[in-house]
Every structure is written in structure tokens, then in C-alpha cells.
MIKEPA-331135 format. One record per residue: chain; x, y, z of N, C-alpha, C, O, CB in turn. Coordinates in steps of 0.001 Angstrom, whole numbers, padded with zeros to 6 digits. Glycine has a CB too. Example, Ala and Ser with C-alpha at 12.3 -4.5 7.8 and 13.67 -1.06 7.14 Angstrom:
residues 2
R ch  n_east n_north    n_up ca_east ca_north   ca_up  c_east c_north    c_up  o_east o_north    o_up cb_east cb_north   cb_up
R  A  013190 -005690  007800  012300  -004500  007800  013200 -003300  007800  014236 -003319  008465  011308  -004473  009046
R  A  012850 -002250  007080  013670  -001060  007140  012900  000030  007870  013409  001138  008039  014084  -000598  005725
This chain:
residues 239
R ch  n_east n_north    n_up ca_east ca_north   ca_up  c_east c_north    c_up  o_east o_north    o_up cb_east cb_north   cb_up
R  A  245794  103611  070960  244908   102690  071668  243647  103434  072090  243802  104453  072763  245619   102068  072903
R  A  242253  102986  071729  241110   103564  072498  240858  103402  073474  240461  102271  073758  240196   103442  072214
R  A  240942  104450  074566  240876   104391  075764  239366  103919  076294  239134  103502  077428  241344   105647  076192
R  A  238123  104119  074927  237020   103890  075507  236369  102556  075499  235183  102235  075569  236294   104705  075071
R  A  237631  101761  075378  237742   100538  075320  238358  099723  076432  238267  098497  076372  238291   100376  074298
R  A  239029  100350  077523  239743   099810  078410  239045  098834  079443  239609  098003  080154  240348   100821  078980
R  A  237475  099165  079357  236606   098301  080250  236946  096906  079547  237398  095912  080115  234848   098743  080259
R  A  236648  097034  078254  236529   095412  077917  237807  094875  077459  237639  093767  076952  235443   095062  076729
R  A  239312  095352  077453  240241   095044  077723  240978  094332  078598  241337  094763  079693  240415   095612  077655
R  A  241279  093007  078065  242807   092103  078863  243915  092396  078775  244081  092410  077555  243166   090838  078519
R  A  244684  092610  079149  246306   093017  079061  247314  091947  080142  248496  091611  080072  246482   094901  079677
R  A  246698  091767  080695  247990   090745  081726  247758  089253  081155  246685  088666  081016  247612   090681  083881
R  A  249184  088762  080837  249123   087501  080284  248092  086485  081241  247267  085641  080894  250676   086967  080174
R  A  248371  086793  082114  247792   085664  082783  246463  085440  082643  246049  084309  082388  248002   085710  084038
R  A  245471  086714  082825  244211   086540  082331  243999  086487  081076  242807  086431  080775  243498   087330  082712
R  A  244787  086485  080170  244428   085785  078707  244703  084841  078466  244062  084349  077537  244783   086181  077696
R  A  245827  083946  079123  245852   082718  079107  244438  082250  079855  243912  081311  079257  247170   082271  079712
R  A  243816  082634  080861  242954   082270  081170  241446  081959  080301  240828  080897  080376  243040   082939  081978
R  A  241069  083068  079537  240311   082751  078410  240222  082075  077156  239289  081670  076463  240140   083432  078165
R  A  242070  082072  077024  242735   080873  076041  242578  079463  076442  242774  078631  075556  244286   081020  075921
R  A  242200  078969  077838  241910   078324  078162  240417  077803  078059  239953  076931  077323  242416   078539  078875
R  A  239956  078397  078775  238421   078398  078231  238361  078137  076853  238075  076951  076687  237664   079753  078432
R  A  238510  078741  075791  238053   078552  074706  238667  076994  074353  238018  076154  073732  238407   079769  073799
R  A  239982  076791  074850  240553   075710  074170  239857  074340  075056  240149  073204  074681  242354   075855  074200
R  A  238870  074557  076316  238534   073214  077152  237168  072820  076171  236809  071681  075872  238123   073522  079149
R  A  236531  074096  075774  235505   073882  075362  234882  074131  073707  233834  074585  073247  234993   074466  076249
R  A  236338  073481  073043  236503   073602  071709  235662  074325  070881  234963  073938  069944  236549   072546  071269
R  A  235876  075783  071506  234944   077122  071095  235521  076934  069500  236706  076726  069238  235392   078988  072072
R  A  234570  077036  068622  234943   077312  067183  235106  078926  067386  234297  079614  068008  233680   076776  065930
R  A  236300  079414  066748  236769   080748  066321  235882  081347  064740  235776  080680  063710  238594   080530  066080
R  A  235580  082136  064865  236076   082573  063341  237415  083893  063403  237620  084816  064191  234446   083315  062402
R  A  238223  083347  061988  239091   084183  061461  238752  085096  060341  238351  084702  059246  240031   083493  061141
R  A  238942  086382  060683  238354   087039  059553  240021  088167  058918  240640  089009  059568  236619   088118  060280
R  A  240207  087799  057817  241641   088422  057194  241257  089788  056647  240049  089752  056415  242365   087440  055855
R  A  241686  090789  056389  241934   091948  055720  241547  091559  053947  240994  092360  053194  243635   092410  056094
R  A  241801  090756  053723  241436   090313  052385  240319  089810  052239  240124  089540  051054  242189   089493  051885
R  A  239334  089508  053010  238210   088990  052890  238136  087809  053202  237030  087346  053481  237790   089124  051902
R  A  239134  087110  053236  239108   085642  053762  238659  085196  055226  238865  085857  056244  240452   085163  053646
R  A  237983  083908  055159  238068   083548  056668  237802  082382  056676  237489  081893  055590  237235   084208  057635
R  A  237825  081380  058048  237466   080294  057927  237708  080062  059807  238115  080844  060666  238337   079427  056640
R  A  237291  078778  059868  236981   078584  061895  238026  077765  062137  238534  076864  061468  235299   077638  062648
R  A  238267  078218  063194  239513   077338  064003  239031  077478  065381  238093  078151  065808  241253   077991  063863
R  A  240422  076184  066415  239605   076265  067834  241023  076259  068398  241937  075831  067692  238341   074873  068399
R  A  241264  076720  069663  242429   076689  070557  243025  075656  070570  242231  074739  070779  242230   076927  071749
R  A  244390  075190  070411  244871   073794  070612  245955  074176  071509  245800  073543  072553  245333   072919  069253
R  A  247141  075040  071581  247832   075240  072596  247836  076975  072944  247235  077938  072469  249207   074554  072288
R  A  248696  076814  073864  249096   078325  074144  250170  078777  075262  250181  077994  076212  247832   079024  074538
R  A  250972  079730  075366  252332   079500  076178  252398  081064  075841  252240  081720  074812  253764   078226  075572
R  A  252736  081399  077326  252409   083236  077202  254179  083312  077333  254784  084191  076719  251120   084343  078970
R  A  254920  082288  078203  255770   082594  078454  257017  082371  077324  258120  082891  077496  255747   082146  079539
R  A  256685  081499  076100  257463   081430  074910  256403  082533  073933  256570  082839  072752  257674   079615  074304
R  A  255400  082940  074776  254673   084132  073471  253768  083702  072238  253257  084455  071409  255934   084876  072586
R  A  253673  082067  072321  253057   081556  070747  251308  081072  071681  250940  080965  072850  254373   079588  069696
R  A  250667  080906  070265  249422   080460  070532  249424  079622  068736  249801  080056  067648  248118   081963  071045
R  A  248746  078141  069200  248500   077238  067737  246804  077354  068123  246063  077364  069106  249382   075162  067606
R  A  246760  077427  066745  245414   077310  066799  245081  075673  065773  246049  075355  065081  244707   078945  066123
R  A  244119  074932  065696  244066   073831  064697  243272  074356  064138  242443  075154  064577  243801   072477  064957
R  A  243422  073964  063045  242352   073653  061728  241726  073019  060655  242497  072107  060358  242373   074006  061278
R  A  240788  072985  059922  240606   072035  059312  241487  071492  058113  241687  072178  057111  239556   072228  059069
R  A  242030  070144  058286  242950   070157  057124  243111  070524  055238  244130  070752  054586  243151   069063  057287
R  A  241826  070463  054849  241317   070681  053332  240797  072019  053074  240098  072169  052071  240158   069699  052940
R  A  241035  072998  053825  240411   074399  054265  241135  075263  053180  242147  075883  053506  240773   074936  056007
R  A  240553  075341  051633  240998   075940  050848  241832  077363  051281  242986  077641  050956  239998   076005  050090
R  A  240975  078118  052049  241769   079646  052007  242379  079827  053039  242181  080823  053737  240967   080908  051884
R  A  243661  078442  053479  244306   078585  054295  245426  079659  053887  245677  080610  054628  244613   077399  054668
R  A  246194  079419  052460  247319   079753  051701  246733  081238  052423  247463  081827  053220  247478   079354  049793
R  A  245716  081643  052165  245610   083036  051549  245611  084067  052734  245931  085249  052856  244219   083196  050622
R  A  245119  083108  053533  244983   083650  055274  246152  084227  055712  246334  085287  056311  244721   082426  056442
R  A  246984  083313  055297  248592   082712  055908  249069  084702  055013  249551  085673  055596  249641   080287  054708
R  A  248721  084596  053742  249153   085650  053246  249322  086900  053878  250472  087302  054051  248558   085780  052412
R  A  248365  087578  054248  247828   088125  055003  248430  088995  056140  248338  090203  056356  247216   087345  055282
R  A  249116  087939  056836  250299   088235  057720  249055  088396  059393  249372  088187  060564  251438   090110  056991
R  A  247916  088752  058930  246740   089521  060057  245735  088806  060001  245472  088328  058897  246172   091042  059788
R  A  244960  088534  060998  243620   088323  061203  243196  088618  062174  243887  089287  062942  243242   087336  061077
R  A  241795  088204  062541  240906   089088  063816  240214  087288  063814  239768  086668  062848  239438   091079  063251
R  A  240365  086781  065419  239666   086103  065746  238595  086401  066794  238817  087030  067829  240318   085334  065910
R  A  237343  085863  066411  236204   086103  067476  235417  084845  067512  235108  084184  066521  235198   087384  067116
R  A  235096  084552  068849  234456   083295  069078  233945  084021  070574  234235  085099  071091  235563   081698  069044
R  A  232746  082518  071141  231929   083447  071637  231863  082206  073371  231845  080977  073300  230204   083840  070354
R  A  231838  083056  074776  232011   082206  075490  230367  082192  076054  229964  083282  076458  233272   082472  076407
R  A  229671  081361  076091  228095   082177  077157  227871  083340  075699  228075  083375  074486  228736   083489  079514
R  A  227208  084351  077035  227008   085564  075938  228248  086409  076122  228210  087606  076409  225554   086566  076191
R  A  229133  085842  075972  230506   086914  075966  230888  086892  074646  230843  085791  074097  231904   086479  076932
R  A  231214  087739  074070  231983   087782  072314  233467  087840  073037  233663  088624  073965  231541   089617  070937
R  A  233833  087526  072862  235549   087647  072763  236366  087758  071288  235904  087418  070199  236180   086228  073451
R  A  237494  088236  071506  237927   088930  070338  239360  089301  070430  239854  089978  071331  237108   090123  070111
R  A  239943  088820  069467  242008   089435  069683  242700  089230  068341  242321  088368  067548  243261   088194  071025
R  A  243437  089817  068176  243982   089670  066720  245180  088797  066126  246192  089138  066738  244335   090887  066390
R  A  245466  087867  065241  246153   086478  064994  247105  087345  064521  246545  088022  063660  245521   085167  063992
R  A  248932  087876  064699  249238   088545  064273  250997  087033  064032  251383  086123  064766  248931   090137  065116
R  A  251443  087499  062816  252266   086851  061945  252099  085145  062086  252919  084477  062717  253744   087390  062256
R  A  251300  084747  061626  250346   083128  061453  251656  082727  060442  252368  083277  059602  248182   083118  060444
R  A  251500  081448  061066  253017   080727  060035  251499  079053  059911  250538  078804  060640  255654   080199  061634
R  A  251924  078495  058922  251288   077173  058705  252257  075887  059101  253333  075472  058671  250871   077093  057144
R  A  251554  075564  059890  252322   073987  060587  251341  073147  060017  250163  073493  059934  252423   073689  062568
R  A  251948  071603  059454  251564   070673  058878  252494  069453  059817  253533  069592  060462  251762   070906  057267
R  A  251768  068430  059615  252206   067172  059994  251589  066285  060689  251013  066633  061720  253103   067251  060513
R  A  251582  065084  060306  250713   063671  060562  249352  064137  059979  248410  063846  060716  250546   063115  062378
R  A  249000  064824  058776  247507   064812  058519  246969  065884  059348  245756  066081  059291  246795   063424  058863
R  A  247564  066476  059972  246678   067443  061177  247729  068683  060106  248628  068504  059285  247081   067137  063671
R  A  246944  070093  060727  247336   071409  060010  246890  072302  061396  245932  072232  062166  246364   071803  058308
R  A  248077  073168  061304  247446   074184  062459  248304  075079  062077  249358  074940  061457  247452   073841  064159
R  A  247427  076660  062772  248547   077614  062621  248765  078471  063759  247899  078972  064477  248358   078454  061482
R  A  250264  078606  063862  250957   079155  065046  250971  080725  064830  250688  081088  063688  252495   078522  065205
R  A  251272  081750  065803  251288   082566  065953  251851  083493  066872  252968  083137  067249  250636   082487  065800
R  A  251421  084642  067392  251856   085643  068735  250832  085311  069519  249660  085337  069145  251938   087391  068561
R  A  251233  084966  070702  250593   085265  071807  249649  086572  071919  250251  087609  071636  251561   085295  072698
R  A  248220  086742  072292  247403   088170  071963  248307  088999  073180  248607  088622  074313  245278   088127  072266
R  A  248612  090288  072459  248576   091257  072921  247543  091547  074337  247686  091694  075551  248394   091899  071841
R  A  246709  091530  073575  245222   092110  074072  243884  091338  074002  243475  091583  072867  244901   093306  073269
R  A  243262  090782  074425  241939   090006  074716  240639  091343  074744  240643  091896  075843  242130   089040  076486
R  A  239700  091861  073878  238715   091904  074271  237279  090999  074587  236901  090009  073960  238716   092565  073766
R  A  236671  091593  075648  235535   090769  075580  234489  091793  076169  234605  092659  077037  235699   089317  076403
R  A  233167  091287  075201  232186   092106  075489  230752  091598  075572  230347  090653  074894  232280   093040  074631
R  A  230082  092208  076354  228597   091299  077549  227861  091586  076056  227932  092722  075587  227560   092432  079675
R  A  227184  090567  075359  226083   090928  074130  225025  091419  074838  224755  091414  076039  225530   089656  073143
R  A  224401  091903  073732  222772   092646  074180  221694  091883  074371  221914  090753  073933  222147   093582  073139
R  A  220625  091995  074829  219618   091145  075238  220214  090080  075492  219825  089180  074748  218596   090946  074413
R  A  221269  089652  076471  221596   088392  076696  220877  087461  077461  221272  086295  077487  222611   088419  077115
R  A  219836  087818  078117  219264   086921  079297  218376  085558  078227  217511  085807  077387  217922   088115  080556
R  A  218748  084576  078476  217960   083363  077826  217373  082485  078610  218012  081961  079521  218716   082565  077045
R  A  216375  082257  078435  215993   080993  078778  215828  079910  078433  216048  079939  077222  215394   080970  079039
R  A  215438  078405  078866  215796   076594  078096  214160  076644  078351  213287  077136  079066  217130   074858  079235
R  A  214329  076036  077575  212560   075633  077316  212289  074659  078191  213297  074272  078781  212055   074988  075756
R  A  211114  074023  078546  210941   073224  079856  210730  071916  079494  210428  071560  078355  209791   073675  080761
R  A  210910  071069  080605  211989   069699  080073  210620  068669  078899  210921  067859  078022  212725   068314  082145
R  A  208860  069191  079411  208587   068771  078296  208119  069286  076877  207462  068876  075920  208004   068176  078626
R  A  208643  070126  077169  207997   070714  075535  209563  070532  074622  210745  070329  074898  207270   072980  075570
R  A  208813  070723  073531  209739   070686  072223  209914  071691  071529  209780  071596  070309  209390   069882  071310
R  A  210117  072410  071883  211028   073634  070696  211643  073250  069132  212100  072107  069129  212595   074131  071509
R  A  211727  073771  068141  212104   073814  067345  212130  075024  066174  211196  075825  066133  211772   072939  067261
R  A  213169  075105  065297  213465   075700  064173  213309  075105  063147  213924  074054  062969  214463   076080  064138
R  A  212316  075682  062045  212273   075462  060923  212840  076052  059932  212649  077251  059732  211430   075413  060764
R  A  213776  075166  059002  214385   076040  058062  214759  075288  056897  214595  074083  056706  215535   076735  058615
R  A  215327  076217  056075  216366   075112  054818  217735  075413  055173  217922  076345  055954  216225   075538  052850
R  A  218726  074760  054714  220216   074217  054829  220587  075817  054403  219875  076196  053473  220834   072651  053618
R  A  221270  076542  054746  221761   077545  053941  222922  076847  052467  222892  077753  051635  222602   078616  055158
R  A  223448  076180  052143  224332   075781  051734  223802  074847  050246  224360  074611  049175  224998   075168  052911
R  A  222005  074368  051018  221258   073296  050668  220176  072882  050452  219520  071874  050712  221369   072783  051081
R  A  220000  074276  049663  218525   074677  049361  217244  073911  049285  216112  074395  049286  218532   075159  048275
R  A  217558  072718  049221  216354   071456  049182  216301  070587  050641  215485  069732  050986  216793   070185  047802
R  A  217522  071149  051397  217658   070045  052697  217001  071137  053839  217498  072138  054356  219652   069415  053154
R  A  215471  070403  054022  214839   071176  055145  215047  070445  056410  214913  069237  056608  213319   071408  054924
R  A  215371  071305  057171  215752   070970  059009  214969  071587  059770  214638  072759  059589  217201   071455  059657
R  A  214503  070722  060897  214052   071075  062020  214494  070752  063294  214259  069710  063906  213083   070827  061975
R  A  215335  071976  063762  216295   072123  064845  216118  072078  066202  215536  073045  066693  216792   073101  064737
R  A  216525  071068  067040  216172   071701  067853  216464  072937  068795  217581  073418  068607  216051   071059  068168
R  A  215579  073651  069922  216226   074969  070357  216577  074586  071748  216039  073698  072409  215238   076360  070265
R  A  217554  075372  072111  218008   074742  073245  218127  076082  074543  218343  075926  075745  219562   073924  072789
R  A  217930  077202  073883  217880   078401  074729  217452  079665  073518  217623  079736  072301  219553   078644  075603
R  A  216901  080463  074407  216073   081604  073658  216246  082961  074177  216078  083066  075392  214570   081343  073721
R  A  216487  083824  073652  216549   085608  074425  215658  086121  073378  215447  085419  072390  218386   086708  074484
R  A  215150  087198  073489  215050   088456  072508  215998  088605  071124  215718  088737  069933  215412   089713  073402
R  A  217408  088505  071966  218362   088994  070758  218778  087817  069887  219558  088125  068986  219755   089717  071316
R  A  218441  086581  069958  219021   085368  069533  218495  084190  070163  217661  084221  071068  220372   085398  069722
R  A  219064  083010  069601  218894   081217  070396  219991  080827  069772  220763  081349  068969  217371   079964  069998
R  A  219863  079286  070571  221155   078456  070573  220198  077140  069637  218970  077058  069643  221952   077992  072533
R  A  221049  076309  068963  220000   075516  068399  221577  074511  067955  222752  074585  067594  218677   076399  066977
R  A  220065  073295  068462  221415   071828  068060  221409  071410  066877  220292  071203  066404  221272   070290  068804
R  A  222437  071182  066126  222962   070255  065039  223202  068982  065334  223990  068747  066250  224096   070659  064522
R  A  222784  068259  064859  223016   066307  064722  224254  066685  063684  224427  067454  062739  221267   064952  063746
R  A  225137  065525  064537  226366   065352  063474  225973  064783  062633  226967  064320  062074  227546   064715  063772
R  A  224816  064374  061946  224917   063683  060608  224157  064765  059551  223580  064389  058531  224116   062052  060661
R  A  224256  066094  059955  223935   067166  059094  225297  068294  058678  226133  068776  059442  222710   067928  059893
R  A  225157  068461  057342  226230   069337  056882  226431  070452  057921  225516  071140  058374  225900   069935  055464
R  A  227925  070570  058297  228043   071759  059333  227728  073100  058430  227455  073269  057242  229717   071837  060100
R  A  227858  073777  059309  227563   075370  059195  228697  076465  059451  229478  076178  060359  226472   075713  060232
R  A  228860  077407  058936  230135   078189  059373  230062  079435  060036  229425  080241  059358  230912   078469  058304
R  A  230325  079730  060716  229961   080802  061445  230134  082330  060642  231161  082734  060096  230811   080681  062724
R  A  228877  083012  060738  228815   084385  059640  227694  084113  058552  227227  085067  057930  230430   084633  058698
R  A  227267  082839  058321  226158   082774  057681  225021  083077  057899  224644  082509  058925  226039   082008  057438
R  A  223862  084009  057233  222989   084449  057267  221892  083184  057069  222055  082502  056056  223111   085506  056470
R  A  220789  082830  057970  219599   081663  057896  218348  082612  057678  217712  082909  058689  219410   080584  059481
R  A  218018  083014  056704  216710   083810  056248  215518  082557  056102  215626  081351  055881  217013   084733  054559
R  A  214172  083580  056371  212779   082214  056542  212797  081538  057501  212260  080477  057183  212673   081024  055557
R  A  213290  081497  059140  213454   080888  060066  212244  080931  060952  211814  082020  061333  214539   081258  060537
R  A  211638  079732  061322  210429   079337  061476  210829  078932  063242  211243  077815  063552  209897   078052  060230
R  A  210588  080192  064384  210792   079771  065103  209100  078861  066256  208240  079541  066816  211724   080871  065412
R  A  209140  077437  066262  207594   077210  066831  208269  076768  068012  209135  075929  068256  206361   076031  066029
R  A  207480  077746  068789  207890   077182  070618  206922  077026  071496  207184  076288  072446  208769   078188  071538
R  A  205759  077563  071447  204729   076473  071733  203065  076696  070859  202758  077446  069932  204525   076535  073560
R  A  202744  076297  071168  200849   076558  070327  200458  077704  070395  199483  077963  069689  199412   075821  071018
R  A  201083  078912  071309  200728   080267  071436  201908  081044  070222  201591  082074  069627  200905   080779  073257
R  A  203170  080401  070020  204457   080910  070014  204586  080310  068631  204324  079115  068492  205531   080486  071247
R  A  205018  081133  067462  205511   080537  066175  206258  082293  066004  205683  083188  066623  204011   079760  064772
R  A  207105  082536  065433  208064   083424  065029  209048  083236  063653  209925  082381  063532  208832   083493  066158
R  A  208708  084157  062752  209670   084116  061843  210503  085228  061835  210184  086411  061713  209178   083928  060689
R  A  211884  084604  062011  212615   085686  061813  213907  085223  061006  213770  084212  060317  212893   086357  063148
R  A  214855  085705  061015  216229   085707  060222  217265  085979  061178  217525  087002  061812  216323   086807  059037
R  A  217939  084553  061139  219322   084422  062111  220788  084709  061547  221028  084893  060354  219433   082908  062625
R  A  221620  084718  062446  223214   084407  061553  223950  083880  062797  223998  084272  063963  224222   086053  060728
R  A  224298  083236  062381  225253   082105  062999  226279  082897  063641  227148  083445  062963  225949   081022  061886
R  A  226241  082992  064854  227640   083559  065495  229029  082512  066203  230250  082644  066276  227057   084505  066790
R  A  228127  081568  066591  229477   080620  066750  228922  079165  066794  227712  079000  066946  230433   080955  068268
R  A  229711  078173  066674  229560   076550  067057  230271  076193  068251  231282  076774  068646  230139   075557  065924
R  A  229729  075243  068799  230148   074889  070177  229893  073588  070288  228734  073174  070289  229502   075623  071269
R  A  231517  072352  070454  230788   071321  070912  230468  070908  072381  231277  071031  073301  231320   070420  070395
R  A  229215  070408  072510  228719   070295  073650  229249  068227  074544  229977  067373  074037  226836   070738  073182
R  A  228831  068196  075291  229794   066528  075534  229891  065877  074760  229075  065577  073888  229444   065484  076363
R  A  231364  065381  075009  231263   064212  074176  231186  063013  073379  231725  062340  072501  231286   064205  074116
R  A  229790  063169  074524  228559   061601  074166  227781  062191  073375  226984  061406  072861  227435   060796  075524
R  A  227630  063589  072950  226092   063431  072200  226718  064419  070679  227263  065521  070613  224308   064443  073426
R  A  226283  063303  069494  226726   063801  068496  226128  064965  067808  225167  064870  067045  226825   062930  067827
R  A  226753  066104  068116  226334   066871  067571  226602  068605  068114  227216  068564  069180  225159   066321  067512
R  A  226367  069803  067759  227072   070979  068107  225796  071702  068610  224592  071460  068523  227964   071721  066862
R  A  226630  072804  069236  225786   073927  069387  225310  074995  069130  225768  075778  069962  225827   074155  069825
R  A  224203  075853  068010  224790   076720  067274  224140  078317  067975  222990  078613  068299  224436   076310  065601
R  A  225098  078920  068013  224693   080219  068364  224191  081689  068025  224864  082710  068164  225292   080346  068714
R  A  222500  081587  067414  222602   082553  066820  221561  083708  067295  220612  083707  068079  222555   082145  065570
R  A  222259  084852  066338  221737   086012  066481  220794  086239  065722  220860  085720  064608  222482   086857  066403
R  A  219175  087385  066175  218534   087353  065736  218793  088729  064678  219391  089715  065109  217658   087053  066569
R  A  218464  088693  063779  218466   089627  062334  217338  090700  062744  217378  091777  063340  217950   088628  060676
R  A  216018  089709  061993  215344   090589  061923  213907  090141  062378  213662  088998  061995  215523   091093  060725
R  A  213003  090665  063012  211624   090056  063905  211075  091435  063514  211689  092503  063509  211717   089564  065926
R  A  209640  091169  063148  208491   092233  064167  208398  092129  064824  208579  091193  065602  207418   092509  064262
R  A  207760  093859  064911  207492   094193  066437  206504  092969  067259  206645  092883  068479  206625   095796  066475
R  A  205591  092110  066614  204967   091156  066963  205738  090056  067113  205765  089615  068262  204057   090997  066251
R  A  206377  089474  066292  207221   088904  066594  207957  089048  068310  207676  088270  069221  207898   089215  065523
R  A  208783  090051  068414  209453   089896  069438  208646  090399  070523  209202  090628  071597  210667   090441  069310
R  A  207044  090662  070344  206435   090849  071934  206009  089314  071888  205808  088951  073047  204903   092197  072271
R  A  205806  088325  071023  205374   087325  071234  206998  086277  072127  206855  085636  073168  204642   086900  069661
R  A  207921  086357  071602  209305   086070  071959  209210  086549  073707  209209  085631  074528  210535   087077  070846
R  A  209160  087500  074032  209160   088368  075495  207816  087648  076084  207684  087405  077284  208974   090396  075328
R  A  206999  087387  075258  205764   086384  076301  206111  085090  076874  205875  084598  077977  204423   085890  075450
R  A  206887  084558  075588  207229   082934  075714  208555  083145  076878  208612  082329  077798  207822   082031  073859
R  A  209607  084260  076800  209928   084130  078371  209522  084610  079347  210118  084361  080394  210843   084349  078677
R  A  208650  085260  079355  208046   085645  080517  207359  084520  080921  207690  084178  082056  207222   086796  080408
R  A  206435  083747  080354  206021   082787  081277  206629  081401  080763  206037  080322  080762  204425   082788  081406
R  A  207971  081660  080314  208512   079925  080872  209304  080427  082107  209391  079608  083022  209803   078800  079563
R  A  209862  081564  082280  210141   081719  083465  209431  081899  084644  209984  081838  085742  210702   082391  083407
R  A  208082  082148  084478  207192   081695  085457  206885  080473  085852  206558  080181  087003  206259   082069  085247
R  A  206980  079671  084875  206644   078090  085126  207617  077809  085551  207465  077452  086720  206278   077119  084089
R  A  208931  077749  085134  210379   077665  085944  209821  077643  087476  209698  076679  088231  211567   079184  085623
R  A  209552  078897  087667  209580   079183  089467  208430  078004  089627  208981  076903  089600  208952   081192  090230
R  A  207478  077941  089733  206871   076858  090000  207081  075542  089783  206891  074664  090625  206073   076999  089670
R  A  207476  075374  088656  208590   073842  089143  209365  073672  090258  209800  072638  090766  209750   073567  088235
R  A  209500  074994  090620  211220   074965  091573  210069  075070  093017  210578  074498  093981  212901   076977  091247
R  A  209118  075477  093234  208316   075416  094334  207765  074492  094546  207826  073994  095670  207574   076135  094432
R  A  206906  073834  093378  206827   072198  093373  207709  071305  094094  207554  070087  094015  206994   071721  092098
């Protein structure tokens, strides 16, 4: 065991049921990543420290379930806020029935979780419009313009309309056209770190990504646009 790991270490059931919770209120999409290369997203559906199992659901038509299952191992990571969390799916059995598919498992051992970098974000202000310009990764002719819903240095969060092909978490969005206001346009290159659905009245997810790659212009222009929406912030709030 790495000891230089013990900061971001869970070990008492109870506080991992606690984050098993969390993830499962707020149907955190997981990704599973197998030893074989396989992976695919799942979200918390139960968990019981005291019989030791955790089900996770999944999507029912999810080709590289078989292969997952093979495997015997996986590494799930999904993301709470700016927390990564992280624990390993150890002897996954496949449960089927009524049309639904999920797979059961061990209770984690161990929960890590760790504070991301440049996490501080800010929401853009209630009248401006933010957006991402891009193409579909999946869909090379289907151009989207996203909206943004929070911004750091290291990344943004950006909404999906459910009536757009989902996205999977680990995909690379190259050519990303970030325009946030008439001073503010940024291109950089994202990757999808997690989906999140947000209430649900409003159709559609939350996507969480990390930034790749910016110039140095780029990201002093990024550090302007929060520096003074967080100035305007305070003056709203003094208003």
C-alpha cells in the first residue's frame, strides 16, 4: 500500500458508503476502465457495506459489457464538484432482468479522492451567454454550440440538450471555440471527464471538462474573464 497516499484515502465503511451515496443521489456517471482496454459509464444504483456488495447499472446494449465482466478488474472514476474520486470494481458478476442490466460486485476496499488543480470556477453572470463552439466528436458534420455553465483555468462544465448524441467520458474535443464575452474568445482542446445529470426538469446533462491545451494567451485571457466576472459578482452582491 502507498503510504503517500493515505491523505486521499477512505478506509472506514462508513465514509465510503457515504460517497457511494453521493454519487448514487446525483447519478454521477462513472467511467470503468478494465486492464484490457475496455471501458464504458455506469452510475451507483445500490450499495450495502454490511453484506459487502455494490450494483452498479448500466446501459443495457453496451457492447463491451461481456469483456469487462472478463476481466475479473476494473478502476472506476467519476467526479464529485472538483473532487475525482476513484476505487476499484473487483470480481463484477452481470445481473440481467426486466430489460435493465447491472453489475454487482465488492464493496470498495478503499475510496480515493483527490482536490483537482486549478479548481476554483466561476458561472458566468445571469446576463450574458457563454458558449462553446465545436463539432460532435463522434459527428463530424454535427456542429454544437454549448452552453457554459462554469469556467476555471484548468477546465468548464458545459450543458448538453437531451436531444443531442451523448458523449462518453475520456473523449478528446479538439478545435474548441471557447466565446465568453466580446473581450473573451479561446481556443483550446477539452476531454470530457465526467457527465452529470442535473434536475430533473431540465433535459439535459452536465459535462465536465478538462482543459488540454491553451496558450499562454489563451489562458491570461481565461484568468481576465475571471477576474472580472468575479468582480462584477461582488458588485451585484453590493447592489
Amino acid at each position: 500500500m502507498d503510504s503517500s497516499l493515505d491523505d486521499f484515502r477512505l478506509t472506514e465503511p462508513l465514509e465510503i458508503a457515504a460517497v457511494l451515496k453521493r454519487l448514487a443521489d446525483g447519478n454521477v456517471h462513472l467511467g470503468l476502465n478494465a486492464p484490457n482496454g475496455r471501458s464504458l459509464t455506469a452510475t451507483v444504483w445500490t450499495h450495502d457495506a454490511a453484506r459487502g456488495t455494490l450494483t452498479l447499472s448500466l446501459p443495457a446494449h453496451e457492447p463491451q459489457l461481456e469483456a469487462m465482466v472478463e476481466c475479473d478488474e476494473a478502476v472506476a472514476v467519476g467526479y464529485l464538484d472538483s473532487v475525482k474520486v476513484q476505487f476499484d470494481i473487483d470480481r463484477p458478476v452481470l445481473v440481467r432482468g426486466g430489460g435493465a442490466v447491472a453489475l454487482r460486485c465488492a464493496f470498495p476496499r478503499e475510496v480515493y479522492r483527490f482536490q483537482r488543480r486549478n479548481g476554483f470556477r466561476v458561472r458566468p453572470l445571469p446576463r450574458s451567454m457563454p458558449v462553446a463552439l465545436l463539432r460532435h466528436p463522434a459527428i463530424f458534420d454535427m456542429r454544437l454550440e454549448l452552453r457554459v455553465l462554469d469556467v476555471s483555468i484548468g477546465g468548464c462544465a458545459l450543458f448538453l440538450p437531451a436531444d443531442v448524441p451523448s458523449l462518453a467520458p475520456g473523449v478528446l474535443m479538439n478545435g474548441v471555440v471557447l466565446d465568453l464575452d466580446g473581450d473573451t474568445r479561446v481556443q483550446t482542446a477539452l476531454r470530457l471527464q465526467h457527465v452529470t445529470s442535473l434536475n430533473p426538469d431540465v433535459r439535459g446533462v452536465r459535462l465536465g471538462c478538462e482543459t488540454i491545451t491553451t496558450t499562454p494567451e489563451g489562458q491570461r485571457a481565461l484568468q481576465r474573464y475571471i477576474d472580472n466576472t468575479q468582480k462584477r459578482r461582488r458588485l451585484l452582491c453590493i447592489e
